[in-house]
C-alpha positions in Angstrom: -5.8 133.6 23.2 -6.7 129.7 23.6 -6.6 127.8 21.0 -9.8 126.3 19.5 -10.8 123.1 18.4 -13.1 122.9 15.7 -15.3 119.5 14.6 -16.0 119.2 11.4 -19.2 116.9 10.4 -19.7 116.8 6.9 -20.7 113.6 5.2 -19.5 114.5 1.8 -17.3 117.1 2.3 -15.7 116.7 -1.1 -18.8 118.5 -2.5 -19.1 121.0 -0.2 -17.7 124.2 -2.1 -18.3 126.1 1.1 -17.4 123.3 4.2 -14.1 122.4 1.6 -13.1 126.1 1.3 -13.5 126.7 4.9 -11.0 123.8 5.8 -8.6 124.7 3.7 -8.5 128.0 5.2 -8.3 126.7 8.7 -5.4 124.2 8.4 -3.4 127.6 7.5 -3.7 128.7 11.4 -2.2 125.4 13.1 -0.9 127.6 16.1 -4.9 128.7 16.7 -7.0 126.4 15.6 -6.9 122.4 15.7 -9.2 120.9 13.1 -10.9 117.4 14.0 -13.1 116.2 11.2 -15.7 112.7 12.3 -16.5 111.7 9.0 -12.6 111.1 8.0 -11.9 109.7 11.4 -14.6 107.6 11.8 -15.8 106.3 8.7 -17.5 103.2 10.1 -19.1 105.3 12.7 -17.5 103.5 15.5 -16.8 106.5 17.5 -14.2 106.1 20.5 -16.1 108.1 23.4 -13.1 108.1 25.7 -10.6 109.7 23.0 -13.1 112.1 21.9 -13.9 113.2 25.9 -10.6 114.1 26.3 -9.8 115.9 23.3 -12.8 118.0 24.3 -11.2 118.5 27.7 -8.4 119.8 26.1 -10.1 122.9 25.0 -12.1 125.7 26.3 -13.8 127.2 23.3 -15.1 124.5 20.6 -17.1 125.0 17.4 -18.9 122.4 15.2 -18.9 122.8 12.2 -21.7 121.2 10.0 -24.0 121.7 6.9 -27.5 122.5 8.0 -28.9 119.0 7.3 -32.8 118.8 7.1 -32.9 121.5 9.4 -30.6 119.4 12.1 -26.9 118.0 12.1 -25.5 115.8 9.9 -26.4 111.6 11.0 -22.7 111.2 12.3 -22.3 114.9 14.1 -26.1 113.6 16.3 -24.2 110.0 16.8 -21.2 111.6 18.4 -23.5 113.9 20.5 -25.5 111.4 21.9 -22.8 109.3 23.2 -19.7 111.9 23.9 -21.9 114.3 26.2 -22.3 110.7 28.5 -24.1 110.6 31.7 -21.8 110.8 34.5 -18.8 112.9 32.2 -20.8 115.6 30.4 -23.6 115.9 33.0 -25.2 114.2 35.9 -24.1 114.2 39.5 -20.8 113.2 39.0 -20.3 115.1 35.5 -19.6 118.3 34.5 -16.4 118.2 32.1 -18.1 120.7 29.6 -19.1 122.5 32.3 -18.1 126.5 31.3 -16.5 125.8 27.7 -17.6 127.8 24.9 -19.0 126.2 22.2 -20.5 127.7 18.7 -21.7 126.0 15.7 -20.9 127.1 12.4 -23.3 126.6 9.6 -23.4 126.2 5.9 -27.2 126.9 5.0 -28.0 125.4 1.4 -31.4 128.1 1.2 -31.7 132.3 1.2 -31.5 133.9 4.4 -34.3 135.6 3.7 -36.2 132.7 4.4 -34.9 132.0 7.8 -36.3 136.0 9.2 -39.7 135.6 10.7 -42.3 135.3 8.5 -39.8 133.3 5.4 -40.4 130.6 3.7 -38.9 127.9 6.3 -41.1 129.1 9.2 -38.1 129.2 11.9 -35.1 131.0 12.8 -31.4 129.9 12.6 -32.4 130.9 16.5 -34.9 128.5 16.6 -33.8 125.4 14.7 -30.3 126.2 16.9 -32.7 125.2 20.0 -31.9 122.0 20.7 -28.3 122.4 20.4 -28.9 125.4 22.9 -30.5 123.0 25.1 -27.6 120.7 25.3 -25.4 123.0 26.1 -27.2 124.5 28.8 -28.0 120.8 30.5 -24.1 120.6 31.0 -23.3 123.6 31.8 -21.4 125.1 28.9 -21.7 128.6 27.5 -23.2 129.5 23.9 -21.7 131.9 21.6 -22.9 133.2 18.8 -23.3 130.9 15.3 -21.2 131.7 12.3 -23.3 131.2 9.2 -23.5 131.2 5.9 -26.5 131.6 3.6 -26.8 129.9 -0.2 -24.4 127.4 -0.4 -26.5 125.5 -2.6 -27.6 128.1 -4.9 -26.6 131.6 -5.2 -23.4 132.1 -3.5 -20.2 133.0 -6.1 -17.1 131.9 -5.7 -15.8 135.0 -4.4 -18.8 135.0 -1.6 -17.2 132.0 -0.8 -13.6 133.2 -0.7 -15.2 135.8 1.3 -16.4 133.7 4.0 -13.5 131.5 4.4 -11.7 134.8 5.9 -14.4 135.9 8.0 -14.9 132.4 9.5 -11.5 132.5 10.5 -12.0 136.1 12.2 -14.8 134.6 13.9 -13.0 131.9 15.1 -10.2 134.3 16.3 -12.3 136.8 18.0 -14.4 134.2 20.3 -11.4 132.7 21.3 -9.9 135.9 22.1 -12.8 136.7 24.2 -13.1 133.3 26.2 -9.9 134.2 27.8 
C-alpha cells in the first residue's frame, strides 16, 4: 500500500462540522495517510511552488480535499492549482511530474443529493461540475479516481451521518491506495 497524501482546502475549517470531523479522523492513520492542510500553512496565500512540487512528487495517489464552494474549489485550493501544476513541471515539453499519479477529490456538498441526479434542482452532476478538475488532470497526464462525497453538510446531516462518514472516508482513502499499487 502507498501512502497518500491528502490536501486539505478549507477556508474556515473551524466551522466545518464535516471537513473538522474528517481531519480528526485522518491524523489517527499517520503510517497511511499524510495530511497537508493550505489554509493553515499558508495564511497569507504566499504559496511556495517549489516545496509544494515536491511534496507532490513524493506521492503517487493524492486527494484534495475541499467544500464544494459555489460549485468550484475553495479561492486558495484554485490559487495553488494554477501555480503548482507550472508549465515546464506539471506539463509541457519538458514536464510531466504528475504524469500517472492518482488523484481524487473529496467533497463536502452543503445541498441534497438529490439535487445533483439529472434533472435536480442544481442542473449538473458532481460528474459534471468535477469537469474541469478532470480536465487538469488529464492535460498532465495523471489518473482520476473516483470522488468521495458527502451530501448535506449544511443542512440535514446528524451527527452520527457525520461520524459515519469520517470512517468511510478513511476506507476510501485506504482502498485507492491499495489499488494504485
Amino acid at each position: 500500500m502507498r501512502k497518500t497524501l491528502v490536501i486539505l482546502a478549507h477556508p474556515n475549517l473551524e466551522a466545518s462540522r464535516v471537513n473538522r470531523r474528517w481531519r480528526q479522523e485522518l491524523v489517527l492513520h499517520p503510517q497511511e495517510i499524510t495530511l497537508h492542510e493550505l489554509y493553515k500553512e499558508y495564511p497569507d496565500w504566499q504559496i511556495d511552488v517549489a516545496r509544494e512540487q515536491q511534496l507532490l512528487e513524493q506521492y503517487d495517489h493524492i486527494i484534495l480535499q475541499f467544500p464544494l464552494y459555489w460549485y468550484s474549489y475553495p479561492p486558495l485550493l484554485k490559487k495553488w492549482l494554477d501555480e503548482v501544476f507550472a508549465y515546464g513541471w506539471a506539463y509541457g515539453s519538458a514536464g510531466d511530474r504528475l504524469k500517472g499519479k492518482y488523484f481524487s477529490v473529496a467533497l463536502s456538498i452543503g445541498n441534497h443529493e438529490i439535487n445533483y441526479l439529472p434533472g435536480g434542482s442544481v442542473q449538473f452532476t458532481v460528474e459534471q461540475i468535477l469537469a474541469p478538475f478532470k480536465a487538469s488532470l488529464h492535460h498532465v497526464g495523471a489518473i482520476e479516481l473516483p470522488y468521495f462525497a458527502f451530501f448535506g453538510a449544511s443542512f440535514q446531516a446528524t451527527d452520527e451521518q457525520v461520524e459515519q462518514s469520517a470512517g468511510e472516508y478513511v476506507r476510501y482513502i485506504l482502498q485507492n491506495a491499495y489499488a494504485v499499487e
